[in-house]
N, C-alpha and C positions, 0 to 999 in steps of 0.2 A: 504493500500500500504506500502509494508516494506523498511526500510529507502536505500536498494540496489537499487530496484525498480524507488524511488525517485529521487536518483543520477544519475542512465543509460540515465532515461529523461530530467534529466538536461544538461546531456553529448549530446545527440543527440539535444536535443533543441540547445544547442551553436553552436554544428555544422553542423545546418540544416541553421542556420543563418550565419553560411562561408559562407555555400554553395552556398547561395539564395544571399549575395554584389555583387552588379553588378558588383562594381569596380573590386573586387575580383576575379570576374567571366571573366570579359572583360581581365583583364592582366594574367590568364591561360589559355584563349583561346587562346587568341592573339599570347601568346609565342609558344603554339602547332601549333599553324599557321603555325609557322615558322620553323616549322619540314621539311619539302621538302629541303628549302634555307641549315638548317643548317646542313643533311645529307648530300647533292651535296658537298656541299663546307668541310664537314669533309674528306670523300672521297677524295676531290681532295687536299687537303693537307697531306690526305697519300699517295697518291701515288708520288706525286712532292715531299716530303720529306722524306720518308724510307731510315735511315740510312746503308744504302749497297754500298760499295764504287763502282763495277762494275757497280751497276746502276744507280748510279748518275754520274759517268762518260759517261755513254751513252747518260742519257738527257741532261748534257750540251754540249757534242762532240756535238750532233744533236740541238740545240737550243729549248731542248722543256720540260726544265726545269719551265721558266716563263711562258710555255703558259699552264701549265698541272696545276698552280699555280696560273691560275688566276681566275676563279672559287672561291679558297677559299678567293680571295683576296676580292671578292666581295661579300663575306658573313661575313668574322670575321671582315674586316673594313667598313661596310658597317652596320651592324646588327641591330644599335638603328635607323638606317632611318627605313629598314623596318618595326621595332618593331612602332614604333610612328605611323605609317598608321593603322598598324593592329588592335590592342590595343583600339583607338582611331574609326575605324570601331566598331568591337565587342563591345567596349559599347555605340556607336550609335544604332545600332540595338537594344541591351537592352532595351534604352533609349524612341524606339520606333522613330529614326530619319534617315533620310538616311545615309546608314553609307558611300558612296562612299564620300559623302560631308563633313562628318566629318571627312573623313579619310586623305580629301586633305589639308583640313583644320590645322588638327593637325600637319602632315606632314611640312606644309610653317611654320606654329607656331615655329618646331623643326627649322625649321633651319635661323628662323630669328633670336634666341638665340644662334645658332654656331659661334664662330668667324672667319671672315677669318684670311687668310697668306699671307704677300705679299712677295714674294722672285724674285728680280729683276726687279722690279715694275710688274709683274704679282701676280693678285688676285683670292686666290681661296680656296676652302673649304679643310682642310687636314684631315685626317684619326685621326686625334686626337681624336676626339670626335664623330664620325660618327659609331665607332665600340664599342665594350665592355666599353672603359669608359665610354660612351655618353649611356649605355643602359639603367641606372634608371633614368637619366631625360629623355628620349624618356618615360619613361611608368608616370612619371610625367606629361607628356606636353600631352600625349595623354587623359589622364584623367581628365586635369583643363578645356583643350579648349573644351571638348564634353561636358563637364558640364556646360561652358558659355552657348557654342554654344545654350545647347540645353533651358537653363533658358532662350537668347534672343527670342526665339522658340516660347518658353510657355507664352512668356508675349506680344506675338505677335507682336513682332519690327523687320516685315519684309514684304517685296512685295509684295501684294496681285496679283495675277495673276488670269485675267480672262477666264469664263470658257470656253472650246473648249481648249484650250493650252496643250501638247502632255506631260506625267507626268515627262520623262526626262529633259524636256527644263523649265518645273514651278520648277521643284526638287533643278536647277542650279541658277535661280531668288531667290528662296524660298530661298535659303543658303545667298544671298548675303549681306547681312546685318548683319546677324549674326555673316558670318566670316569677315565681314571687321573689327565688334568689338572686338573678339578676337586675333583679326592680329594686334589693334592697342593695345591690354592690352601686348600683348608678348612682343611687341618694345618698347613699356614703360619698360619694365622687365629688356631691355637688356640694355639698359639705365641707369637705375637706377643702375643695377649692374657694369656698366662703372665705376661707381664713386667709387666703392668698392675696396679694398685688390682683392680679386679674379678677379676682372675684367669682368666675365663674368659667367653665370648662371650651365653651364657646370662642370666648376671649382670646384664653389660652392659646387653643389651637389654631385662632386666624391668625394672631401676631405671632406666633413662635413658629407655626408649621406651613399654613395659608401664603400666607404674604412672601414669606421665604422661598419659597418654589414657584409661586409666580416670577416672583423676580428673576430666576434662574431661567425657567419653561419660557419665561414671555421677554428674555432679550434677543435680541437678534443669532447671540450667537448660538444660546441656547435652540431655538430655531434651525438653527445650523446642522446642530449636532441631529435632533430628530430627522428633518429629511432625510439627510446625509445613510442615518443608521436604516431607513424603513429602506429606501432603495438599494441600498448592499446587499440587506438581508434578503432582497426578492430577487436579486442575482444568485442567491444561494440555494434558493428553492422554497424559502421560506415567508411565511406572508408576510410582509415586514412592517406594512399598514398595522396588521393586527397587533401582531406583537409587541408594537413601537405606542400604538395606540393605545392599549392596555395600561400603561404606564403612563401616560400625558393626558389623555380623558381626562380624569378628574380637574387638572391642571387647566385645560384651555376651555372645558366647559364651564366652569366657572368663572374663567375671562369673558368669555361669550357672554355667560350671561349678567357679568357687573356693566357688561358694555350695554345691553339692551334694556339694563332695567337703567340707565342713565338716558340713553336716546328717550324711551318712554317718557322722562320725565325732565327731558328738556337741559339735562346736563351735558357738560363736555366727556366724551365718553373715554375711558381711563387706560383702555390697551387697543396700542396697536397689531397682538398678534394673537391668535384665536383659535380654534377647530376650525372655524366657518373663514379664517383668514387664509389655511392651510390648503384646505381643499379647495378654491377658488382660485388658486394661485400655483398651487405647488402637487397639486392632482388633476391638471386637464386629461380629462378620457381615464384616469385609471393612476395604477404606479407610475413613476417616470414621465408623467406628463404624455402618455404617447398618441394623445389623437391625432396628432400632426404626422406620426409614423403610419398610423392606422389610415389614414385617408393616400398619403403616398403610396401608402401597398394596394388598395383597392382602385386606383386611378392611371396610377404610374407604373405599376410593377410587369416587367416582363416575364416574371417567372407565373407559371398557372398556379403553383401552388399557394404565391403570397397573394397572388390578387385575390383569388376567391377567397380564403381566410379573411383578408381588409374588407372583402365586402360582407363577410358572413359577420363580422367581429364591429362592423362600422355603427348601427345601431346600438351594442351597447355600450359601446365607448362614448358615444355622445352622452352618456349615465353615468359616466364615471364607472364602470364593470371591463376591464380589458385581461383575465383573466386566460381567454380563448386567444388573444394576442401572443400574452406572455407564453402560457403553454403548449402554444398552437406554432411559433414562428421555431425555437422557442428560443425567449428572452435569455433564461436560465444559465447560467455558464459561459452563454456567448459573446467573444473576446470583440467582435463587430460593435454590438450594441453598447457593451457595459457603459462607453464614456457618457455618449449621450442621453443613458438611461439614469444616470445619476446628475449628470450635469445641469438638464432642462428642468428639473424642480427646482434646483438650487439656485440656478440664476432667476427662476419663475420666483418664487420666495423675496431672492434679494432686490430683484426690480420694485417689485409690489411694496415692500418695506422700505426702499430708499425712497419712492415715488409717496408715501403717505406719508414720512419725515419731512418731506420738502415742501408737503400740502399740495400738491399736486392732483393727490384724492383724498377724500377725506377717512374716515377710520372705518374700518366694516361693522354693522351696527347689531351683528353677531346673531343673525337668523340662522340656524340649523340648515346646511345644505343636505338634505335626506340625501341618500342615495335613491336614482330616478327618477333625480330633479335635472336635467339637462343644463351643460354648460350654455354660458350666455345666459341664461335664467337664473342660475343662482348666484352668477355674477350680479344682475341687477337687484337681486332682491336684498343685496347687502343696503340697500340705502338710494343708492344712484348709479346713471347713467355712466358715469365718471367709470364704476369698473368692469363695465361691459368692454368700455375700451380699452384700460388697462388690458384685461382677459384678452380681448381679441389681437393686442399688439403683444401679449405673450405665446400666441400659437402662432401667429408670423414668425416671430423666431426662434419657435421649437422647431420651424418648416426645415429653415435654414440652417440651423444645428444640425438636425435627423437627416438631411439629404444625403450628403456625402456616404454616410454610414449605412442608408438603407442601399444607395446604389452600390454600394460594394454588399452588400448581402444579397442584392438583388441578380446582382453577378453569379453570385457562388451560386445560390439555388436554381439559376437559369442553367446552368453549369450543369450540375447533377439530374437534374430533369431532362439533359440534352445524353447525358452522360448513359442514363438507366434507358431510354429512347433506344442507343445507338447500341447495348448488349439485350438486348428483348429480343 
């Protein structure tokens, strides 16, 4: 085995072990979970905030400014409740435990560590902590209480219920021990942290752990470092997206959404670099930016085998899906592609970022690009016009990157096609 050989299975061994962390796994489920909530409520905070003087005077003439706006209210200040259920679910099921019980479990956990507010002797929970700040300890609390939970499980410190009993009504007994221990380890927490500078656990965890990884995740260079690693990895054979994604979700969804619950509400919005900043920029058509490759294979290509693939593969690249590209050409190991399959994010990324430094466009206002949302559309729905064109002057020069490189692959495989022809 040659020491290349060596290495590829070291690589995929590492990140076959992302992949397989439940915890890992449980906190990118969970947040794709939460893909419905955070489209609805992107949505509704473009349409209640589109900067157009005629039509913001219409919704408030008619009163239906806050109500078009409440949707997002109940998504961007709302997001770490949901996220703590979810989270907290998904790796009960892992876990092999009910995940509704853990889910409800983790959920009272979150918010026995929230603090209230009393404002004229009325008590009540505020948006402080319920939305983006509050979102890395929701995937904290969701992660410690299902692992009590489920240790108190295993070690069988819970209600036996006898048998005939219907599995809903044993599943609700069955949890009840478990969660009362971890309902009491939480309020110890909140306790303990009363005594503290921060006061409170929430605190804690945005100024010590939150802010500190943004900082990291959302510089430029840090930026750097992620594309950089997801397209190597997808040279290797590995989804790199995934696995690189895994680890930064938490990180840019929470940029995304300190940015959108700011445009909502008429603030200057606080990051330049995002989930929704990355894929608009630095995912045209798929890994590697490649729809620019993908439209030269089905247009340009002289070999039979790459055009019909670019045209079978051309629809869902336009989705960001090139999957049939990578596997199909294949991208994998091939010494042709690798440069410009790493290089056209990263200069896609670094334009898009030196171009909103210089105000040029302005910040992405951090709407969720779902997957099969079609580029050029989720370009605009960051906000503006402004980064359609951006986008579209970043596939111009993926064209011009990719060319050289596709017609030299175009070459080879017209080669071997002429080659297998001429021994048949």
């Amino acid at each position: 085995m040659t020491n290349r050989q060596e290495f590829i299975q070291k690589l995929q061994a590492m990140a076959g072990k992302l992949q397989q962390n439940k915890e890992l796994n449980a906190i990118s489920s969970g947040l794709v979970s939460l893909l419905p909530v955070l489209i609805i409520g992107a949505f509704s905070t473009l349409f209640s905030s589109m900067p157009i003087e005629g039509y913001q005077k219409f919704l408030a003439s008619h009163g239906l400014k806050q109500l078009i706006a409440l949707p997002a209210e109940m998504t961007t200040n709302m997001i770490a409740v949901y996220a703590a259920f979810l989270i907290a679910y998904k790796l009960g099921e892992l876990l092999e435990q009910d995940g509704l019980t853990v889910g409800i479990i983790s959920l009272m956990s979150f918010l026995v560590l929230t603090p209230f507010a009393v404002l004229d002797k009325v008590k009540a929970l505020p948006y402080t902590y319920l939305g983006a700040a509050g979102l890395f300890a929701a995937i904290i609390v969701g992660l410690v209480s299902t692992r009590i939970y489920t240790f108190v499980v295993q070690h069988n410190w819970r209600l036996q219920m006898p048998a005939g009993i219907p599995q809903t009504v044993a599943n609700t007994f069955n949890g009840l021990i478990p969660g009362f221990i971890v309902i009491i380890v939480f309020t110890c927490i909140n306790g303990l942290f009363r005594l503290t500078p921060f006061e409170n656990v929430h605190s804690f965890v945005y100024t010590s752990l939150q802010v500190p990884l943004q900082n990291i995740g959302g510089s430029f260079g840090g930026l750097l470092v992620v594309v950089l690693m997801a397209n190597l990895l997808w040279l290797f054979g590995i989804h790199g997206t995934m696995v690189v994604g895994t680890i930064v979700k938490p990180i840019y969804y929470a940029m995304d959404l300190e940015n959108l619950t700011a445009f909502q509400h008429g603030d200057p919005l606080p990051h330049v670099i995002g989930w929704a900043f990355w894929v608009v920029f630095g995912i045209i058509g798929g890994a590697g930016s490649t729809f620019a490759l993908n439209v030269l294979m089905a247009f340009k290509s002289k070999s039979q085998q790459l055009r019909m693939l670019g045209k079978i593969a051309l629809p869902t690249s336009l989705v960001r899906i090139n999957e049939p590209l990578i596997f199909g050409i294949p991208v994998v190991l091939n010494p042709i592609l690798a440069i410009p399959f790493v290089l056209v994010p990263v200069l896609g990324v670094t334009i898009a970022y030196l171009a909103t430094v210089a105000g040029l466009v302005p910040r992405v206002i951090g709407i969720f690009p779902a997957l099969g949302i079609p580029i050029v559309i989720n370009a605009f729905m960051q906000g503006s016009w402004k980064f359609v064109v951006l986008q579209l002057l970043i596939i111009a020069l993926s064209f011009v990157i990719y060319y050289p490189f596709f017609k030299k692959l175009d070459e080879q495989k017209l080669k071997m096609e002429q080659d297998d022809r001429e021994n048949s």
